[in-house]
N, CA, C and O of each residue as an XYZ file, in Angstrom:
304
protein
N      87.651    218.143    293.977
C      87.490    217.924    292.552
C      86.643    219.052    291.996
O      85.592    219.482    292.471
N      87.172    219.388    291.096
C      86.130    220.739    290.405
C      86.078    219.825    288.565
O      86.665    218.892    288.016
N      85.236    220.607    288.294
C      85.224    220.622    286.631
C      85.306    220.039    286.022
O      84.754    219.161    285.358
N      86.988    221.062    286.408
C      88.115    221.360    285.245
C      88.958    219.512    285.476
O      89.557    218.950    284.559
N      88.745    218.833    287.072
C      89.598    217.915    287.019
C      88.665    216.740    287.000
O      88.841    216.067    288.015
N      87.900    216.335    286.352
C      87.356    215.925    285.964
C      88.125    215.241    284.662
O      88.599    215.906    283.741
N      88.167    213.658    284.758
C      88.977    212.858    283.792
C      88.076    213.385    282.328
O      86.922    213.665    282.002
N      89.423    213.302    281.746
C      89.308    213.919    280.443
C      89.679    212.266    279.415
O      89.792    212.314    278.191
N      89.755    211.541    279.852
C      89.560    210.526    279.110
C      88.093    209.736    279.106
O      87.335    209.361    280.001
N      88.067    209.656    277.325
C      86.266    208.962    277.471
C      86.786    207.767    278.295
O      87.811    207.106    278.455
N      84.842    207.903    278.956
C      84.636    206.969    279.421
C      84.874    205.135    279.087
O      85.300    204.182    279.739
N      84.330    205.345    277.711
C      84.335    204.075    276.969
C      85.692    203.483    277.286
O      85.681    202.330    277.717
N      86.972    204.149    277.127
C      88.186    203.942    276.934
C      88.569    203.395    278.690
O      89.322    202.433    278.839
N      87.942    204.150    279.977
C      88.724    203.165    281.176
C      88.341    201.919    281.268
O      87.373    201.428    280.688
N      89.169    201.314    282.077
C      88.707    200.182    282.990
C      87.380    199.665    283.205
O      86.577    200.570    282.978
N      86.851    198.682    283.518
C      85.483    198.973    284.270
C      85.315    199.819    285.603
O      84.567    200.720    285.983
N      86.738    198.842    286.311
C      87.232    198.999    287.848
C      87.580    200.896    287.772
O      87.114    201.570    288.691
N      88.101    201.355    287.052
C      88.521    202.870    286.706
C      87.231    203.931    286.588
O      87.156    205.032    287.134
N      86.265    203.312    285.749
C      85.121    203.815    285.695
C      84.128    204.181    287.204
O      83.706    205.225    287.701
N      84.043    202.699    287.579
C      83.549    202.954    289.224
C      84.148    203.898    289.928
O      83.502    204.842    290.382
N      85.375    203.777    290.098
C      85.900    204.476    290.975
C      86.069    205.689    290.701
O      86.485    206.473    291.554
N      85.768    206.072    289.419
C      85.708    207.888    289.487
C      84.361    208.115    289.357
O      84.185    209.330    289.261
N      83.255    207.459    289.308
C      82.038    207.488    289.672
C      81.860    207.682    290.713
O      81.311    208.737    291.030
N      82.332    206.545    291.895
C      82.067    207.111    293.550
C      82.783    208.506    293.754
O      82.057    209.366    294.252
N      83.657    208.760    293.555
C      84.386    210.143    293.384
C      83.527    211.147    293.378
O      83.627    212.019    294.242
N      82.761    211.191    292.629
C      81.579    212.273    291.903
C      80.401    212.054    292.776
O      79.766    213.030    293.177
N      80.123    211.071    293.041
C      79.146    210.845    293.648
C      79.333    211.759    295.407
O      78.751    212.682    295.977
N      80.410    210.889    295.696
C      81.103    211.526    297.198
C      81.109    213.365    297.176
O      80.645    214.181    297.973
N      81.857    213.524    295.881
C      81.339    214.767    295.904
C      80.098    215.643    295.975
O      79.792    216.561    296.736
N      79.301    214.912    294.653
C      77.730    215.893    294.593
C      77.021    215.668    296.133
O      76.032    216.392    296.244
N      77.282    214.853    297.329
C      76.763    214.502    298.237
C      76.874    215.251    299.159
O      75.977    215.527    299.956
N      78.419    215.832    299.161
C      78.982    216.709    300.069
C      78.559    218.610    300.231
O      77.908    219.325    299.469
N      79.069    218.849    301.194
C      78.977    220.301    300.872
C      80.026    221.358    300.557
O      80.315    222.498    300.920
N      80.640    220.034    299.345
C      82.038    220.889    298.902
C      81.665    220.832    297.110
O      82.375    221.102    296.141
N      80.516    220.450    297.193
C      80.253    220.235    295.887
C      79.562    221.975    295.144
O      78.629    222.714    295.459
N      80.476    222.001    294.222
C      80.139    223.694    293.465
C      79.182    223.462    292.413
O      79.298    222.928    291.310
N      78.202    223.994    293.020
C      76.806    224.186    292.448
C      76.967    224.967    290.859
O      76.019    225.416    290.215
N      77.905    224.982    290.587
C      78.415    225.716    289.105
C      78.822    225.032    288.114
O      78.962    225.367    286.938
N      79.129    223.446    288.953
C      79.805    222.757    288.370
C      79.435    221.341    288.059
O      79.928    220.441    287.380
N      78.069    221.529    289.035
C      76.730    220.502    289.173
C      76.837    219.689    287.642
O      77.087    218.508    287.402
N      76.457    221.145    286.481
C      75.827    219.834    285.185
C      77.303    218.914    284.772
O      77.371    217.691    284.892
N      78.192    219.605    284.377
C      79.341    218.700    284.323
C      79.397    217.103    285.087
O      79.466    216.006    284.534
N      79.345    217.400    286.396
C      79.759    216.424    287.256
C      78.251    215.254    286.269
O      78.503    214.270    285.573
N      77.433    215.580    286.434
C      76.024    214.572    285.825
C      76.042    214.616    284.844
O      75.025    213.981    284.568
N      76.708    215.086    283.414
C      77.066    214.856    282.401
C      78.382    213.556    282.254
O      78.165    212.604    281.504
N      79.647    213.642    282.999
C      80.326    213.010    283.239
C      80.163    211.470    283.591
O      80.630    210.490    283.010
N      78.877    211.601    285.396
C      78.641    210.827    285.888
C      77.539    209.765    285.113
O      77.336    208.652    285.598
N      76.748    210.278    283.685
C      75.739    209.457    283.135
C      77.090    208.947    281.961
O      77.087    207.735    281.750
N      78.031    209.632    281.327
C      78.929    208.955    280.199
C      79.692    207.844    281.286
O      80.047    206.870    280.623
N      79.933    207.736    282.257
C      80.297    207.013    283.173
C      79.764    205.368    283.410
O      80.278    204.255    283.311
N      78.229    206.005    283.835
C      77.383    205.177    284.164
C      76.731    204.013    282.732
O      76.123    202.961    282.933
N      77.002    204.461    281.672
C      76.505    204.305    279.843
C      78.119    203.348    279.620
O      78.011    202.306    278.973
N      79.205    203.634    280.027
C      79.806    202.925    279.721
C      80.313    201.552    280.795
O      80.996    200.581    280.470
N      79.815    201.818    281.923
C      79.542    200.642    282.613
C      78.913    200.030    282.338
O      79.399    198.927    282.590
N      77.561    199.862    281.718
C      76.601    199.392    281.554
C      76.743    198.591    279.819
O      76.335    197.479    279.482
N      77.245    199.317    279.236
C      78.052    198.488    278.276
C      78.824    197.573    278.043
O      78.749    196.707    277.172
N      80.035    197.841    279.270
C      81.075    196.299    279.305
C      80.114    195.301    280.096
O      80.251    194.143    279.700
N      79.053    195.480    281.250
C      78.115    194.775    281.673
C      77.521    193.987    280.665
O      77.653    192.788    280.422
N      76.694    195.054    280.000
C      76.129    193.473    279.281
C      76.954    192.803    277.780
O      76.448    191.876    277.147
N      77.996    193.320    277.466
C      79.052    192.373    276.665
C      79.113    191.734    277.716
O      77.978    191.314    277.942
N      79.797    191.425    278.482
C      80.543    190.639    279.498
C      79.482    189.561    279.653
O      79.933    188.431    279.467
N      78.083    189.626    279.971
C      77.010    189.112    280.005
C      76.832    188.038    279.290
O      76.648    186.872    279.640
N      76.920    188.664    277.957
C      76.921    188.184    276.515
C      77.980    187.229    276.525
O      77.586    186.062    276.533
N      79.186    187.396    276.527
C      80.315    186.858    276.671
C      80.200    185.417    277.434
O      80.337    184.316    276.900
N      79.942    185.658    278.685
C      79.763    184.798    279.286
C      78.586    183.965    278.708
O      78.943    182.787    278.709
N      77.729    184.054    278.372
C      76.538    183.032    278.235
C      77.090    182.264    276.848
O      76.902    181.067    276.632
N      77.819    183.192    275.933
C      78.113    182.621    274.737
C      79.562    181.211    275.342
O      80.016    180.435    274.502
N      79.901    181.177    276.396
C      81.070    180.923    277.082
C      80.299    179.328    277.615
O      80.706    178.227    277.246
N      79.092    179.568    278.572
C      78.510    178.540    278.953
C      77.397    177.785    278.173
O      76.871    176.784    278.659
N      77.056    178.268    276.984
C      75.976    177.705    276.318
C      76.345    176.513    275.488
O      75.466    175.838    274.952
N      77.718    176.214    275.356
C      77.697    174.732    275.269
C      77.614    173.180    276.677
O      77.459    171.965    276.558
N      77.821    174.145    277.925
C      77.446    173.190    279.107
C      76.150    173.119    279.493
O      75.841    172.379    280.428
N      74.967    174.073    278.659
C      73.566    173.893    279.009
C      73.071    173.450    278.006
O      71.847    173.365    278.114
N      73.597    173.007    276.728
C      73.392    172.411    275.727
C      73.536    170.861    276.022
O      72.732    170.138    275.434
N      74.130    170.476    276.561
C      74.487    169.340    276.951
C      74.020    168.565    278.061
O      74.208    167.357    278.201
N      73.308    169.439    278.963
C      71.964    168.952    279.868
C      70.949    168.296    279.240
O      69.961    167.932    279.877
């Protein structure tokens, strides 16, 4: 993976499941010693719009859910 192949679709817009998985991608890479030190800020520019939009459907989903169960703890 270089760069240039680096998903060009925002983050906001994948999957959750889509998001992870081109996260470990990046990750596997910056870890390795195939990772191009040229190409370093990209990959951590990528990997934080990544990480910002995980963390977004997280806590909707959160939200979601509690708004989902707060009539069965109402009722305790």
């Amino acid at each position: 993976m270089s760069a240039e192949n680096l998903s060009q679709v925002p983050a906001a817009e994948l999957s959750y499941a889509r998001a992870i998985e081109e996260l470990e991608g990046i990750l596997r890479l910056m870890q390795s010693d195939r990772c191009d030190i040229d190409s370093l800020a990209a990959y951590t520019t990528r990997a934080t719009e990544l990480l910002a939009a995980c963390r977004t459907r997280l806590t909707a989903t959160e939200k979601e859910l509690a708004d989902i169960l707060r009539p069965l703890q109402e009722q305790a």
